[in-house]
C-alpha positions in Angstrom: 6.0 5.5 9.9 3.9 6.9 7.0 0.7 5.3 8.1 1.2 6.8 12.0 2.0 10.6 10.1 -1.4 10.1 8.1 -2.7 9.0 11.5 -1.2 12.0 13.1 -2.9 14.2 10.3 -6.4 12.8 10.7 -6.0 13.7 14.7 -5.2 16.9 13.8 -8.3 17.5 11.7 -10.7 15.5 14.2 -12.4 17.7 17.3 -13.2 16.2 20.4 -11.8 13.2 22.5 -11.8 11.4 19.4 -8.7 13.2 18.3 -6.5 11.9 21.6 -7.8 8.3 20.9 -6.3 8.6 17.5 -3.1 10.4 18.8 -2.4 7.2 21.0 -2.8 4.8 18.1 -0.3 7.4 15.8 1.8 6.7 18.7 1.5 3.2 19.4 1.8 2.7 15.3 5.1 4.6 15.6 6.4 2.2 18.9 6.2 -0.6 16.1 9.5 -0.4 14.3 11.2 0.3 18.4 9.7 -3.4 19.5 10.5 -5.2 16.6 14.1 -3.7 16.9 14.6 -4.4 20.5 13.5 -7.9 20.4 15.6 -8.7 17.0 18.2 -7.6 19.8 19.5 -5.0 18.0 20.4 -1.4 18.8 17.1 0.2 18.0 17.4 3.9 18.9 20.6 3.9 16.2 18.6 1.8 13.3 14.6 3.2 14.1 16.6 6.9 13.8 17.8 5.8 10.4 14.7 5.0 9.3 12.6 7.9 10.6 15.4 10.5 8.7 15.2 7.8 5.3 11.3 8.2 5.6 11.5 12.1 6.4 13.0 12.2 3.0 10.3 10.5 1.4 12.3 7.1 1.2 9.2 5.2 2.3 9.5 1.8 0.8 12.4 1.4 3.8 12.3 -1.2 6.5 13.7 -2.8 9.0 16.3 -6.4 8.2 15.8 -8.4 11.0 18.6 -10.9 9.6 21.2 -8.3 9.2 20.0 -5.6 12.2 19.9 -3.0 8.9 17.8 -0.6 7.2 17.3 -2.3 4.2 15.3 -1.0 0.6 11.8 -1.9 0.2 12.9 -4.0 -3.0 15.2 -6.5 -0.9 12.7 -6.0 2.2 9.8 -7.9 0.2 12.2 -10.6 -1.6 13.3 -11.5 2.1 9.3 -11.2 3.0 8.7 -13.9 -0.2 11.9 -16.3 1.0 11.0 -16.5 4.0 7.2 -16.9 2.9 7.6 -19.4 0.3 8.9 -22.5 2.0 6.3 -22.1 4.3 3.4 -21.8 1.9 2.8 -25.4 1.2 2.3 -25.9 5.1 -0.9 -23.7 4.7 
């Protein structure tokens, strides 16, 4: 969410057809949260809405729990990044 409103910004200042290229990828970066949702099979309108009001308030280390279908803190987003991350580090 914050990278697609820096995005958005940068297409605001660019002239040209560049500026509707980088529109589409603000867009597309914004889709991201909505797919991931959807194929977690979980009601992504209710939890991408929570997310977008959390990062409108400048909550931005919020994401999305895949486990639980929740908007979870950025703290417990990257200890469930490092579980899941650590068994499978010794396959590498």
């Amino acid at each position: 969410m914050r990278m697609a409103r820096h995005v958005e910004e940068l297409a605001a200042r660019t002239p040209g057809k560049e500026a509707l290229a980088i529109e589409s990828f603000a867009r597309a970066l914004r889709q991201i949260p909505t797919i991931i949702a959807d194929n977690g099979g979980y009601d992504s309108s209710q939890l991408v809405s929570e997310l977008r009001a959390m990062h409108s308030q400048d909550q931005i280390y919020q994401g999305l729990n895949m486990v639980t279908g929740e908007v979870c803190t950025g703290t417990s987003a990257w200890s469930f990044l490092f579980v899941w991350y650590s068994p499978k580090q010794s396959e590498f």
